[in-house]
C-alpha positions in Angstrom: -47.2 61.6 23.3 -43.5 62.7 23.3 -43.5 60.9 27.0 -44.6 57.7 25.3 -42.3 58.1 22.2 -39.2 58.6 25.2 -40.5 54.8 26.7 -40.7 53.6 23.8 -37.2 54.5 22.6 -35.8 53.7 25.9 -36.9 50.4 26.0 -35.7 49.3 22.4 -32.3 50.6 23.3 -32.5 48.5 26.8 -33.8 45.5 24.3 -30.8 46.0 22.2 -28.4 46.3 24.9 -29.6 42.8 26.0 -29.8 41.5 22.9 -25.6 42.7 22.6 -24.9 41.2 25.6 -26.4 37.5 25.3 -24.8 37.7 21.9 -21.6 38.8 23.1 -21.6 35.6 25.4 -22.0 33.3 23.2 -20.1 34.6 20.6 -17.4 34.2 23.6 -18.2 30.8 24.0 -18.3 30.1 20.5 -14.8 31.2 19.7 -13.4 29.8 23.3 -10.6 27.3 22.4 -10.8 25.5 25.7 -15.0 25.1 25.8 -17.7 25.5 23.3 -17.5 25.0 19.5 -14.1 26.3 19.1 -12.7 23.6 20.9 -15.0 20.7 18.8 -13.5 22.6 15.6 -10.0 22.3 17.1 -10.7 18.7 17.9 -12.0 17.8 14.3 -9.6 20.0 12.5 -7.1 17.9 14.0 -9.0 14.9 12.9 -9.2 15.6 9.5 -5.5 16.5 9.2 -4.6 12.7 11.1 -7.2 11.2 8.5 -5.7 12.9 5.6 -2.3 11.9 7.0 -3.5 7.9 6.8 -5.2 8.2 3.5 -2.1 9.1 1.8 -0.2 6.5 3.7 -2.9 3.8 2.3 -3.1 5.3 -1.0 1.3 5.2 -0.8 1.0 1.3 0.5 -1.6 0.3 -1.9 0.3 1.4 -4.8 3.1 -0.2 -3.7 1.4 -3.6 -3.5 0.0 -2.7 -7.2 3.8 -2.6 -7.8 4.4 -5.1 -6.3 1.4 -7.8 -8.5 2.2 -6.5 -11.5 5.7 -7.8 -11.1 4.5 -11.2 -9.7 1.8 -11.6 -12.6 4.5 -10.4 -15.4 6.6 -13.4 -13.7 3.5 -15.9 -13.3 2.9 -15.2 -17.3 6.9 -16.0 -17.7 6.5 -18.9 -15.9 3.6 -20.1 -17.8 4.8 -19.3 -21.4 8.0 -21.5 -20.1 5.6 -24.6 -19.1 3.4 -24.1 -21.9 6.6 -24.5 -24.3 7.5 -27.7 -22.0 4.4 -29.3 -22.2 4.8 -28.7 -26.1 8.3 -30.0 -26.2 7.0 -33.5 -24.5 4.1 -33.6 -27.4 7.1 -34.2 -29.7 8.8 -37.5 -27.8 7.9 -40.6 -28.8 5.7 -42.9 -26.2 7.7 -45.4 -24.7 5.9 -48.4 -24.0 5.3 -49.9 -20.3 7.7 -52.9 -20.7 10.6 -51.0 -22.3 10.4 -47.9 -20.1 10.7 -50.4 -16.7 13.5 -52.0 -18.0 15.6 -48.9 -18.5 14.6 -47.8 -14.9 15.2 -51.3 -13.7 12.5 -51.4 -11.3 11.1 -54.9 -12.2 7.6 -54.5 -12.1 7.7 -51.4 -9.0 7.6 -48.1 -9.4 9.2 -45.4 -7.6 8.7 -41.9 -7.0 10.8 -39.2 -7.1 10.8 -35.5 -5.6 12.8 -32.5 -6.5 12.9 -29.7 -4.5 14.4 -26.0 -5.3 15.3 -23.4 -2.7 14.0 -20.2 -3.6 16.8 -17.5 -4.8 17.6 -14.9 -1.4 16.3 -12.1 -4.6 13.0 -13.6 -4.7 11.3 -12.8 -1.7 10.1 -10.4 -0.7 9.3 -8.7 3.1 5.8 -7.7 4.5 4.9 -4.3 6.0 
């Protein structure tokens, strides 16, 4: 019975000490920075850090061009409230008639169109990333 109890013994601790070893191994190539997992977790460490890199560079670039519309819209609404005004200010002139207004302008019967054209102020504009 001891005999068998001896066996017994000495075959769980050969188990065991083939059990260390496999472990061992792959704990070996777990951990291996050139092969295995420890390389893919390099690899997508390095990832995440390039990711978080460009997400703060978006998140930099977006506010900027946030900036950026609210300025042109506070403008746009300037720009409005100054037609708006216009277009009241013509309410208040009295209608010429067709006859009268043609012979100020002295165009006889023909009408003429004009253009006006503005450069844009140098302060205006602006540059694109």
């Amino acid at each position: 019975m001891q005999l068998i109890a001896d066996i017994l013994m000495t075959a769980g601790a050969f188990g065991a000490a083939i059990y260390c070893y496999v472990l061992s191994n792959r704990l070996k190539k777990f951990t291996a920075l050139e092969s295995g997992m420890g390389s893919a977790i390099a690899v997508l460490s390095v990832q995440v850090d390039d990711m978080t890199r460009a997400l703060e560079a978006a998140r930099g670039a977006a506010h900027a061009q946030a900036d950026g519309l609210r300025a042109q819209t506070a403008r746009a609404e300037a720009v409005a409230a100054q037609l708006e005004l216009l277009m009241a200010s013509l309410h208040d002139l009295p209608k010429p008639s067709a006859a009268d207004s043609d012979e100020e302008l002295g165009l006889e019967g023909e009408r003429r169109l004009r253009f006006v054209r503005r450069r844009a102020e140098g302060r205006d504009l602006e540059a694109a990333e």
